[in-house]
BATI-949545 format. One record per residue (C-alpha): residue in three letters; x negated, y, z. Coordinates in steps of 0.02 Angstrom, whole numbers, plus 50000, padded with zeros to 5 digits. Example, Ala and Ser with C-alpha at 12.3 -4.5 7.8 and 13.67 -1.06 7.14 Angstrom:
% residues 2
+--------+-------+-------+-------+
| residu |     x |     y |     z |
+--------+-------+-------+-------+
|    ALA | 49385 | 49775 | 50390 |
|    SER | 49316 | 49947 | 50357 |
+--------+-------+-------+-------+
END
This chain:
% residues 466
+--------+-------+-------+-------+
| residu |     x |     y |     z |
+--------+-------+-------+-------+
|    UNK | 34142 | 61491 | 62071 |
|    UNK | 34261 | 61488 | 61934 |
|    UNK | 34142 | 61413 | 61809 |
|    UNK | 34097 | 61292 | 61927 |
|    UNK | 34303 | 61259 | 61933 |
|    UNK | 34322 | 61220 | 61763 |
|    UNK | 34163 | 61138 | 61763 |
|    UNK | 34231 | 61008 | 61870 |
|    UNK | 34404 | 61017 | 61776 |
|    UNK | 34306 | 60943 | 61611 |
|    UNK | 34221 | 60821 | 61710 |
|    UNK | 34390 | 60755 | 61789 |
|    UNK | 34457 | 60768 | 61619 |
|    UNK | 34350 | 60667 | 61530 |
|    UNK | 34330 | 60539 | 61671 |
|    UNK | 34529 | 60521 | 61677 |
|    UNK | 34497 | 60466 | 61489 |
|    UNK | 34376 | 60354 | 61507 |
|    UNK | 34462 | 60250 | 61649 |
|    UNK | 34650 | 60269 | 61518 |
|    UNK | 34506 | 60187 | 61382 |
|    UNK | 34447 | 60056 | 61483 |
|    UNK | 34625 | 60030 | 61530 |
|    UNK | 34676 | 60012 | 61361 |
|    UNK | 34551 | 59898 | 61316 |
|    UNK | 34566 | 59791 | 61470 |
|    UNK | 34760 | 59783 | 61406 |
|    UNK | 34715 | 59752 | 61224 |
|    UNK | 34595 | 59607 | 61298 |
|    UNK | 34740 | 59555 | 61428 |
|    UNK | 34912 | 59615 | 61361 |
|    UNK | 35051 | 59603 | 61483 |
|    UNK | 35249 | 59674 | 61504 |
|    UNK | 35337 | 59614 | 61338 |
|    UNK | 35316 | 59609 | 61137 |
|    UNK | 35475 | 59674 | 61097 |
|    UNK | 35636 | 59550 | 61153 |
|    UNK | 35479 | 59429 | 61224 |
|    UNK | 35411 | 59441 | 61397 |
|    UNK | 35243 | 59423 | 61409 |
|    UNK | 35147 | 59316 | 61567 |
|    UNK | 35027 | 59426 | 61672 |
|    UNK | 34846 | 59359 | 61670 |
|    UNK | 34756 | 59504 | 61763 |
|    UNK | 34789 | 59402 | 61928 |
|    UNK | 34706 | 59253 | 61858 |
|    UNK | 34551 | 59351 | 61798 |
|    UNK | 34548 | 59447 | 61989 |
|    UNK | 34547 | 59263 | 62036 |
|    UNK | 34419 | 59197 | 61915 |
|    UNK | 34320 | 59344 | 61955 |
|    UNK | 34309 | 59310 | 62146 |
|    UNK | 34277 | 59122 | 62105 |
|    UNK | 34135 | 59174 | 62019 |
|    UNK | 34049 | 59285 | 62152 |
|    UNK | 34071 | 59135 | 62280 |
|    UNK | 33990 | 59019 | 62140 |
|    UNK | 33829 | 59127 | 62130 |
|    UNK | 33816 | 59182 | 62317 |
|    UNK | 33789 | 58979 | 62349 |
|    UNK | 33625 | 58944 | 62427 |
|    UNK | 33579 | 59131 | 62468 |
|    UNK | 33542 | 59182 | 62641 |
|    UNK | 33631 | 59364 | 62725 |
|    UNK | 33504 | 59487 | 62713 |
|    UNK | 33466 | 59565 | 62882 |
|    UNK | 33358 | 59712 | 62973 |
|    UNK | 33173 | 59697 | 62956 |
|    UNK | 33073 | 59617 | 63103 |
|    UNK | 32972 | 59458 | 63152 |
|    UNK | 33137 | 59359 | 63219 |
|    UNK | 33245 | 59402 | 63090 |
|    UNK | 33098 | 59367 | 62971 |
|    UNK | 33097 | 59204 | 63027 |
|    UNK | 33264 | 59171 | 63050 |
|    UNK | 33264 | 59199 | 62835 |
|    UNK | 33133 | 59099 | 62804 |
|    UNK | 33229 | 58961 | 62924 |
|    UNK | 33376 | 58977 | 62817 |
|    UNK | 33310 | 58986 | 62643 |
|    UNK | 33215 | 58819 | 62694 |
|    UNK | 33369 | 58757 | 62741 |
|    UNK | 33447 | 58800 | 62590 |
|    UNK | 33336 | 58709 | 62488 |
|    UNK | 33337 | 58569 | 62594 |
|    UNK | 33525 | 58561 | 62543 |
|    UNK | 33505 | 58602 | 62374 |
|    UNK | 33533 | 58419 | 62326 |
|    UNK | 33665 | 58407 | 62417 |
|    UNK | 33757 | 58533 | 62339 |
|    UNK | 33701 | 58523 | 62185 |
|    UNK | 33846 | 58427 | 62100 |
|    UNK | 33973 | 58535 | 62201 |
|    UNK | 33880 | 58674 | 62118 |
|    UNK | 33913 | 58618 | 61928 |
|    UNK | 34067 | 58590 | 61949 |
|    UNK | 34114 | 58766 | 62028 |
|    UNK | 34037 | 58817 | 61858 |
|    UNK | 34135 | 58694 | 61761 |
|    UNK | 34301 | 58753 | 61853 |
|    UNK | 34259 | 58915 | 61815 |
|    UNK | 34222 | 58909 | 61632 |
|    UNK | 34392 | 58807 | 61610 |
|    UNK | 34477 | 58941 | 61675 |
|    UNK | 34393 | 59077 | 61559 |
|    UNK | 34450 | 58946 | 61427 |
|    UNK | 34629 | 58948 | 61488 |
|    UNK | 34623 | 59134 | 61504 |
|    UNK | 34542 | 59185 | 61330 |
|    UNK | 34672 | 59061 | 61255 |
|    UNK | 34834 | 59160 | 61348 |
|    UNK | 34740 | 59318 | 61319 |
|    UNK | 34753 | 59260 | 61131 |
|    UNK | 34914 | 59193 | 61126 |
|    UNK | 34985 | 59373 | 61231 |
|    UNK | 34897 | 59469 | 61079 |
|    UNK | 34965 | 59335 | 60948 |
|    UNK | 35149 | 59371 | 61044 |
|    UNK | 35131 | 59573 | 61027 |
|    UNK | 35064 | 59550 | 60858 |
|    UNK | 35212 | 59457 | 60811 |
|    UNK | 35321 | 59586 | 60895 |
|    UNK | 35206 | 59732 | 60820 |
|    UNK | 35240 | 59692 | 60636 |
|    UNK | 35317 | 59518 | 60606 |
|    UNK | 35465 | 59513 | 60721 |
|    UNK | 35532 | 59694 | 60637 |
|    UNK | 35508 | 59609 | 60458 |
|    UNK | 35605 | 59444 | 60530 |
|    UNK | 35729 | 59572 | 60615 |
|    UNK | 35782 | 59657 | 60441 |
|    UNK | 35782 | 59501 | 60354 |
|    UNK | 35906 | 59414 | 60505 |
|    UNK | 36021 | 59593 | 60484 |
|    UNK | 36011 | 59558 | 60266 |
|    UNK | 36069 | 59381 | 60339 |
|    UNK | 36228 | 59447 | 60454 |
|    UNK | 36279 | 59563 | 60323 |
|    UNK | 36272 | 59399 | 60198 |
|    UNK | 36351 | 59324 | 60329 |
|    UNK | 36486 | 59419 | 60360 |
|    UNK | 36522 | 59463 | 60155 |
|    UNK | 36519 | 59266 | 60157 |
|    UNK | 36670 | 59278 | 60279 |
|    UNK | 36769 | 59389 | 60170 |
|    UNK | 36725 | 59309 | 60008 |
|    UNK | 36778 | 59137 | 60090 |
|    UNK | 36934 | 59206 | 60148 |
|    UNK | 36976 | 59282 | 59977 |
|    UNK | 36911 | 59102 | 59882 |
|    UNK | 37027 | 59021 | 59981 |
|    UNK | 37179 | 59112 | 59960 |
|    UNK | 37146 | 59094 | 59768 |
|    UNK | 37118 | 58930 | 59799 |
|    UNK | 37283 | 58866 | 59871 |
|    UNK | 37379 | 58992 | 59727 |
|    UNK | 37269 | 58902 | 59603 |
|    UNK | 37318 | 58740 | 59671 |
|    UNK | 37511 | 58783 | 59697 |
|    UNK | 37492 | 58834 | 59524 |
|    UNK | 37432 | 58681 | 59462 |
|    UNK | 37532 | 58552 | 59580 |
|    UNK | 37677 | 58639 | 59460 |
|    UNK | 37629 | 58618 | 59315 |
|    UNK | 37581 | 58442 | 59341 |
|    UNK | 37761 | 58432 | 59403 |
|    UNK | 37831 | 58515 | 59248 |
|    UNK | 37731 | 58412 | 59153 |
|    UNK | 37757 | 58239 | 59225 |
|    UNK | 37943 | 58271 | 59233 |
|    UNK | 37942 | 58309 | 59031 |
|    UNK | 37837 | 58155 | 58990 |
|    UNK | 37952 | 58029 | 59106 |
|    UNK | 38097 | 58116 | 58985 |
|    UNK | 38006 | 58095 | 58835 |
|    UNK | 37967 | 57924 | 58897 |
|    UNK | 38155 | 57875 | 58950 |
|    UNK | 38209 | 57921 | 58783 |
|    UNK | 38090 | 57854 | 58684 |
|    UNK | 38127 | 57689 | 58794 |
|    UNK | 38313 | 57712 | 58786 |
|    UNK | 38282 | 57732 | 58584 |
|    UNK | 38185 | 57577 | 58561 |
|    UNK | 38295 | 57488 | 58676 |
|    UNK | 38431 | 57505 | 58557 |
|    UNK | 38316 | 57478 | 58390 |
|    UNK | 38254 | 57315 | 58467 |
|    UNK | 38434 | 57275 | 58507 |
|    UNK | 38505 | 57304 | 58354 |
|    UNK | 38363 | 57224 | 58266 |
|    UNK | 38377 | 57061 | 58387 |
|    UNK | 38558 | 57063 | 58339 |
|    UNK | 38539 | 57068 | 58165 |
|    UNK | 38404 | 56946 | 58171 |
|    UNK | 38506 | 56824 | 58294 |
|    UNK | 38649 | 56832 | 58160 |
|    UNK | 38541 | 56801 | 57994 |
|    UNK | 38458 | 56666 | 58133 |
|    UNK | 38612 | 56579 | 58156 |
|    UNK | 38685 | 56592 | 57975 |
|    UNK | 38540 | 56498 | 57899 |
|    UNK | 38523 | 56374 | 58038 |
|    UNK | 38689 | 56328 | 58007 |
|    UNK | 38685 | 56335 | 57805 |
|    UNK | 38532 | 56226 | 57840 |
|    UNK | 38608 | 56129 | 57952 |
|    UNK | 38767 | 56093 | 57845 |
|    UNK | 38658 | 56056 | 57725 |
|    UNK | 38532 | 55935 | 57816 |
|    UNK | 38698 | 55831 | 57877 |
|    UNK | 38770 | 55823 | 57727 |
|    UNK | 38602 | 55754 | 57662 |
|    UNK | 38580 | 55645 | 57807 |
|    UNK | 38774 | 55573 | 57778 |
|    UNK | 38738 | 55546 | 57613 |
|    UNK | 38570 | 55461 | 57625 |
|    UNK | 38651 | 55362 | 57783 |
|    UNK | 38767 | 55299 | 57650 |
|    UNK | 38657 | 55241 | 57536 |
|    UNK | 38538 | 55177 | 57654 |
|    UNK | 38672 | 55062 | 57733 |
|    UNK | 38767 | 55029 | 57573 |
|    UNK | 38584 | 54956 | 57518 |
|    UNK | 38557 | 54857 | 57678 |
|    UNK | 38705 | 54777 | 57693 |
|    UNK | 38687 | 54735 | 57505 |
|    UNK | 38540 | 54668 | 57525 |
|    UNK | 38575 | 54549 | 57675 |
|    UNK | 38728 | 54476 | 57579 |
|    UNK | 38640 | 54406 | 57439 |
|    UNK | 38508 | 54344 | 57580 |
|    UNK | 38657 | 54247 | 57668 |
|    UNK | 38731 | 54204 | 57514 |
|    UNK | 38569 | 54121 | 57409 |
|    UNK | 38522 | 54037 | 57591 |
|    UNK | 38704 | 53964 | 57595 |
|    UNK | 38669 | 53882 | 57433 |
|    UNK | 38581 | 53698 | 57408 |
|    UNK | 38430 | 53735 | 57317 |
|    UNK | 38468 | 53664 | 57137 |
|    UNK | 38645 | 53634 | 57151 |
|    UNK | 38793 | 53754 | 57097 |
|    UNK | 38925 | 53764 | 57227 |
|    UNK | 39083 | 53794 | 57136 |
|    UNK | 39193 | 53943 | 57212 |
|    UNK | 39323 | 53879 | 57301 |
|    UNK | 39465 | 53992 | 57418 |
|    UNK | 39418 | 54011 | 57597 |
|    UNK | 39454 | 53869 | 57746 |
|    UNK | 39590 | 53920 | 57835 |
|    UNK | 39539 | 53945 | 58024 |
|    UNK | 39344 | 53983 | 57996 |
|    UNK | 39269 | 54148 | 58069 |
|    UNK | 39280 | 54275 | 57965 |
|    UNK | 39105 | 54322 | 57839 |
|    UNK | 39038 | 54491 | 57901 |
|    UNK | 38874 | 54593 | 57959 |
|    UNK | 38881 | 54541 | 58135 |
|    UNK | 38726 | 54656 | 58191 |
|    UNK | 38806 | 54825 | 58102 |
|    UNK | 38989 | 54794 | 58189 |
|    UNK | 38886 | 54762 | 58376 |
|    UNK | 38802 | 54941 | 58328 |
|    UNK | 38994 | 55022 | 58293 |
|    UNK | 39109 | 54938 | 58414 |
|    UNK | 38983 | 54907 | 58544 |
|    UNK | 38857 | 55045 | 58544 |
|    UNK | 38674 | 55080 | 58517 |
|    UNK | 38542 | 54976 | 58579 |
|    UNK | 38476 | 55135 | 58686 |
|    UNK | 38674 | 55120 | 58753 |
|    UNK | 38691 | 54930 | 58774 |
|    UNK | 38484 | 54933 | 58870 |
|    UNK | 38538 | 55077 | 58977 |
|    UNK | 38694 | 54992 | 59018 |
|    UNK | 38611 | 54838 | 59074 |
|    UNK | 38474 | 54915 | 59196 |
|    UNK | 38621 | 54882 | 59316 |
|    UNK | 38548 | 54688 | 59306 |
|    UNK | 38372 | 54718 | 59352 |
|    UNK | 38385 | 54712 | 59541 |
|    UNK | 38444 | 54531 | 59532 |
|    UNK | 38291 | 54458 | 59418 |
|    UNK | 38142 | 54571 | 59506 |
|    UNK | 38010 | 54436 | 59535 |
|    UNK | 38089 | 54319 | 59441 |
|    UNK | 37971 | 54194 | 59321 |
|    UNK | 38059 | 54087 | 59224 |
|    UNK | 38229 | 54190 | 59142 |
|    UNK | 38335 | 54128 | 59004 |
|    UNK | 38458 | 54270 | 58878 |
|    UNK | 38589 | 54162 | 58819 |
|    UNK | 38680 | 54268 | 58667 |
|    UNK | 38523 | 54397 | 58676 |
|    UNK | 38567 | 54485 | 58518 |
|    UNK | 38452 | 54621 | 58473 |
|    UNK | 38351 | 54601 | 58636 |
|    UNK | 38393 | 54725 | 58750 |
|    UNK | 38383 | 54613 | 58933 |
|    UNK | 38227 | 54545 | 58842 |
|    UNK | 38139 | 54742 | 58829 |
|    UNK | 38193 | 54767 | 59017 |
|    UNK | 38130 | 54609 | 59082 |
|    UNK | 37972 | 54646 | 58970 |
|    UNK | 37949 | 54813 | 59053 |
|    UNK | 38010 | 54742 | 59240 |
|    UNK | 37842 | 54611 | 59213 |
|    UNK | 37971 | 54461 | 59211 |
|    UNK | 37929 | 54310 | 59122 |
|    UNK | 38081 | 54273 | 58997 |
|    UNK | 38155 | 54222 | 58816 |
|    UNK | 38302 | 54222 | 58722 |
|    UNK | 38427 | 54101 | 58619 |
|    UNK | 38548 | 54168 | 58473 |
|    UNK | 38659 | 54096 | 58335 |
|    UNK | 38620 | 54238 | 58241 |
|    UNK | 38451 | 54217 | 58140 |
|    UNK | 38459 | 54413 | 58089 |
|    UNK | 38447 | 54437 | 58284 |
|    UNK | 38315 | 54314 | 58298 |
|    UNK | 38205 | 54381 | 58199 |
|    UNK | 38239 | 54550 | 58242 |
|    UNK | 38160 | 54500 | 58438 |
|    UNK | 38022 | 54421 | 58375 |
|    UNK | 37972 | 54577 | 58254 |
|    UNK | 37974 | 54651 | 58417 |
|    UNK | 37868 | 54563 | 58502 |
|    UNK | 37991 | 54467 | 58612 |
|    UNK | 38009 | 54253 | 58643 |
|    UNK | 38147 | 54207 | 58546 |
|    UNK | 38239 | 54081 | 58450 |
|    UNK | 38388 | 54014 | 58357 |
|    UNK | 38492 | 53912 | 58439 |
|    UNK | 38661 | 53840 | 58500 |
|    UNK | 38680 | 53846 | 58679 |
|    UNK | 38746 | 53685 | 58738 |
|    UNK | 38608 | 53596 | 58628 |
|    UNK | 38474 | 53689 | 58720 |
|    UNK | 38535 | 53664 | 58898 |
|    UNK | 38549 | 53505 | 58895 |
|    UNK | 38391 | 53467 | 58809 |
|    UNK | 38329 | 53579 | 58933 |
|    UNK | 38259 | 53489 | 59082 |
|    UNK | 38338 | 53507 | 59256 |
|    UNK | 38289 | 53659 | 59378 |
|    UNK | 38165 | 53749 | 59267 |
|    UNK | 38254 | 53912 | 59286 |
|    UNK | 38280 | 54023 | 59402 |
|    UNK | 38359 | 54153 | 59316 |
|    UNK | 38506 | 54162 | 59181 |
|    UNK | 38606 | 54278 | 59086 |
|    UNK | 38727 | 54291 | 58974 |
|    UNK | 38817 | 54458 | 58912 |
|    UNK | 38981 | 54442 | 58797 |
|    UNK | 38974 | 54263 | 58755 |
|    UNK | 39101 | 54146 | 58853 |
|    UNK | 39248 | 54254 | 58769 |
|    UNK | 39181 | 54209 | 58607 |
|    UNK | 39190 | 54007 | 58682 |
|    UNK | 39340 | 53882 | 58656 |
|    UNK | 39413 | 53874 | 58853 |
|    UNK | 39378 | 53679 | 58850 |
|    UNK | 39224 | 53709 | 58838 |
|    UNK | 39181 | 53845 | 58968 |
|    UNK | 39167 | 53737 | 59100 |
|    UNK | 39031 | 53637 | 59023 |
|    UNK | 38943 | 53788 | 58980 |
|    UNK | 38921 | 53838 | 59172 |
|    UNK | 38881 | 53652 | 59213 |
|    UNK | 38733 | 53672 | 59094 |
|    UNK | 38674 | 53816 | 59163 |
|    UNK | 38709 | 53749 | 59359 |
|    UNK | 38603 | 53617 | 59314 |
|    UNK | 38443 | 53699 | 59225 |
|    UNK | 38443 | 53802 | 59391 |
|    UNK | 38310 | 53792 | 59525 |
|    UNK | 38397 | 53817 | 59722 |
|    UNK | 38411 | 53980 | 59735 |
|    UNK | 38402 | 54023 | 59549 |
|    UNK | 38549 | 54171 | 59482 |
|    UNK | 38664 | 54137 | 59338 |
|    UNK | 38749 | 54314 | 59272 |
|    UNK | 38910 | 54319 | 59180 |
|    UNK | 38960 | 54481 | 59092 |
|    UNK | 39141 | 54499 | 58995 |
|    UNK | 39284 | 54596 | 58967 |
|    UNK | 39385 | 54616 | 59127 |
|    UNK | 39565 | 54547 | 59074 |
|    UNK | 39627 | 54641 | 59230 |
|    UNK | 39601 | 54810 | 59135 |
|    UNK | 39736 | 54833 | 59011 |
|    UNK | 39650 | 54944 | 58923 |
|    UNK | 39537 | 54803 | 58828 |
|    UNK | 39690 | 54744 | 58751 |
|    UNK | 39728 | 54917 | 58659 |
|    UNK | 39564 | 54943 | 58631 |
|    UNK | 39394 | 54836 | 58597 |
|    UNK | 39439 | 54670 | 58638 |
|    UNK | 39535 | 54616 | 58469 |
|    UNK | 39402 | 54717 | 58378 |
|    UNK | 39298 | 54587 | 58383 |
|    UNK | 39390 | 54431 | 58271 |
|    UNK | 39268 | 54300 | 58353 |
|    UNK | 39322 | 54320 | 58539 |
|    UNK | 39409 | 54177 | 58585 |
|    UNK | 39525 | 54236 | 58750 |
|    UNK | 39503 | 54321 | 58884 |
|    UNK | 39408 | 54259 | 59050 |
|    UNK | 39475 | 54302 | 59201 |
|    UNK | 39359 | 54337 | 59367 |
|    UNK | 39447 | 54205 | 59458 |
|    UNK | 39432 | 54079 | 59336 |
|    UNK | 39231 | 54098 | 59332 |
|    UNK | 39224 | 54123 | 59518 |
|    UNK | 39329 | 53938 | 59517 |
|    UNK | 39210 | 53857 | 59383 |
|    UNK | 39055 | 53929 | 59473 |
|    UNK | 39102 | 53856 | 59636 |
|    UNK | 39145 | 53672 | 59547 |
|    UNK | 38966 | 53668 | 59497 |
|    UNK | 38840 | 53725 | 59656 |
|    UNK | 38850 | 53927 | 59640 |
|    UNK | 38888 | 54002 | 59817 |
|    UNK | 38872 | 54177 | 59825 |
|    UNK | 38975 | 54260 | 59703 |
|    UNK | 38988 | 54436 | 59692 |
|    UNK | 39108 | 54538 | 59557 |
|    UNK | 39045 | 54687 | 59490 |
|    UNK | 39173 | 54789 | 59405 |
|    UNK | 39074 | 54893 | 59237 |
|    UNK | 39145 | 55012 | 59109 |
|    UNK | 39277 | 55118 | 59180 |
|    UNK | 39416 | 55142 | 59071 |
|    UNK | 39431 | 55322 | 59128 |
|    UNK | 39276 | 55330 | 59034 |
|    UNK | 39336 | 55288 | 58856 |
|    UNK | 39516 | 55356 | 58880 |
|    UNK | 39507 | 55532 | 58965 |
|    UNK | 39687 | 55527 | 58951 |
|    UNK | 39722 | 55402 | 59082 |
|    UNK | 39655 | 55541 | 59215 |
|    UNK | 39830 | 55614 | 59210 |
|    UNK | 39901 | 55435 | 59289 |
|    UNK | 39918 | 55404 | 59475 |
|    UNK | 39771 | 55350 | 59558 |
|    UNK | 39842 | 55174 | 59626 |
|    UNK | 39900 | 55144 | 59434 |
|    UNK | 39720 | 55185 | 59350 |
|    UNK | 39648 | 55068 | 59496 |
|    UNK | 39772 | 54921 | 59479 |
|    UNK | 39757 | 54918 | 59293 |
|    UNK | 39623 | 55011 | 59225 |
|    UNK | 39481 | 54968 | 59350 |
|    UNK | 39346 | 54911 | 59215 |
|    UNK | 39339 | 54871 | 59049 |
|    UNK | 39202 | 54750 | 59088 |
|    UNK | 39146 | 54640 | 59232 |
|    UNK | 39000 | 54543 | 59282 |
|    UNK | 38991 | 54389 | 59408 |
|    UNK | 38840 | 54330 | 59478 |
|    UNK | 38816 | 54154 | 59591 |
|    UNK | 38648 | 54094 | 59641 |
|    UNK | 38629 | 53886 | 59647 |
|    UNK | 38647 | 53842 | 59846 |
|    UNK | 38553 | 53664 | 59827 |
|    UNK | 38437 | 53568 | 59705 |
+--------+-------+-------+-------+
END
């Protein structure tokens, strides 16, 4: 009895180790719970499943078996004939039961194998990728504490070295300041001492050039004004006849270079043309404009430059030819001849700058007749001359000049101009005296205006009928 006991206790023994076996295979085939931190999907359902969709697929188109006898006999063969009757019919429902059920073993096998690839994974894998992830945290956190430490060197490092660029900067803007502040003064000094030697030599060399120029000035004139003497004297002589020297006439002008004392007493030609841009607004558009007395040309250059059709007339064959050197229309000769040779109203434009002083009075009036007459209607006839109302003439330029005849006062033009068809007349005082004679600013202001208005004046009257 006992044998037969432990007999049986074997037997239940080995059979418990079969069925833990086949257990263990069945789980090795289907794993299931987790692999490690992974939970795993449970697939012995679906193979129950697939399992009782199988044994429905095969029992299609069987007949229940049942007890032995003629009816039942024939109630099998009934059914089986029926069955294949239907076979046809059920045919394709057939196949694809049996395609259904071999996708599912598909499905399965492939979760089985991706539940043994998971607990694989978590067998060996995951524990190597586990130590390797803890070698990463304690990188990680010696990263943390080396980071900490590089940055607190860091920001000494960089204190450090914000300093010391500091320092440094700070010494080379000194060094720099000085070494300004020390060339500065070098360059001053030198600038100095070159200014000095500068000026020194420009003014030995300038000394010297005047004192050349003066000298040469001399000569130059001394030559000139030789020269033109013996011209005026061997054209004064009949060509081969002696002219005995005899004393002077009493009365006749004096013998001297006109042209050199208009360039003292009167000024330069830049002066004088300057001076008489004053007349251009009364001959703008003018064609037909006669210079009585033109001199060296000056009215002549502006009227040239203004686009005015004019010439000139001069006693003074030096001046003459001066113009025409010059390119200007001139010619020598005597006023009174050439007005009235002149024919009537084939002007409309005349002037005539310091010359009726220079006239005998008796003959003034027949002087502005001339001109009256040689003027179209609404032609301009321009007087200029010293202003007799300015006392300062009288101590100054007037009897510098031993060809001026008398004075001509404003009224006494204004009357003549009026006798002989000019309408009108305008007075134009010229030449402050204040300008010449700084002193007279100290005199009260009604005294400079009542006697020291102008040194010169002009007049102008246009002809009122033809």
């Amino acid at each position: 009895m006992a044998e037969d006991d432990s007999a049986d206790g074997l037997k239940t023994d080995e059979l418990s180790a079969v069925i833990r076996e086949i257990r263990e295979r069945v789980r090795a085939s289907h794993p299931a719970g987790s692999a490690g931190d992974i939970a795993l999907p449970d697939l012995l359902p679906i193979a129950h499943a697939r399992d009782a969709a199988e044994a429905k697929v095969a029992s299609i188109g069987t007949v229940n078996p049942r007890r032995p006898g003629v009816l039942n006999f024939l109630v099998q063969k009934t059914k089986k004939l029926i069955a294949r009757m239907l076979d046809w019919h059920v045919r394709e429902q057939v196949e694809f039961n049996r395609g259904a059920i071999r996708a599912i073993e598909a499905i399965l096998e492939a979760l089985n194998e991706n539940n043994r690839a998971l607990s694989r994974l978590a067998a060996g894998e995951l524990k190597g990728v586990r130590e390797r992830w803890a070698q990463l945290e304690d990188v990680r956190g010696h990263w943390a504490q080396w980071r900490q430490e590089w940055e607190r060197k860091l920001s000494v490092n960089e204190v450090q070295f914000l300093r010391s660029v500091a320092d440094l900067q700070s010494a080379f803007q000194h060094r720099v300041t000085l070494m300004e502040s020390n060339f500065r003064e070098l360059m001053k000094s030198q600038h100095t001492d070159f200014t000095g030697a500068l000026d020194r030599s420009g003014l030995e060399i300038q000394q010297r050039l005047w004192a050349d120029l003066e000298k040469a000035r001399g000569e130059f004139e001394k030559l000139i004004h030789t020269e033109l003497r013996l011209l005026r004297q061997r054209a004064a002589l009949p060509r081969g006849e002696a002219v005995p020297v005899s004393a002077p006439v009493a009365g006749a002008p004096p013998q001297f270079d006109y042209g050199r004392f208009a360039e003292r007493f009167r000024g330069s030609e830049e002066y004088v043309k300057e001076r008489q841009r004053f007349y251009l607004r009364f001959f703008e558009g003018r064609s037909a404009v006669l210079d009585i007395g033109c001199g060296r040309g000056e009215f002549l250059e502006l009227m040239r430059e203004a686009g005015v059709q004019a010439r000139g007339i001069d006693l003074s064959e030096e001046s003459v030819a001066l113009c025409r050197s010059r390119g200007l229309d001139a010619a020598r000769a005597d006023l009174f001849v050439f007005l009235s040779d002149l024919p009537e109203r084939t002007l409309d434009g005349i002037f005539c700058a310091q010359v009726v002083e220079h006239l005998p009075p008796e003959r003034l009036p027949e002087m502005i007749r001339l001109a009256s007459a040689s003027l179209e209607k609404g032609g301009v006839l321009v007087l200029e001359t010293p202003n007799p109302e300015c006392l300062a003439i009288f101590s100054t330029h007037f009897y510098l000049d031993p060809t001026h005849s008398r004075p001509v006062p404003p009224a006494l033009l204004r009357f003549h101009m009026e006798e002989f068809g000019l309408g009108q007349i305008e007075v134009h005082p010229l030449s402050p005296a204040m300008e010449s004679m700084p002193s007279l600013a100290t005199l009260p202001e009604e005294f400079r205006d009542a006697f020291f208005g102008g040194l010169d004046y002009a007049i102008l009257g246009r002809k009122l009928s033809s």
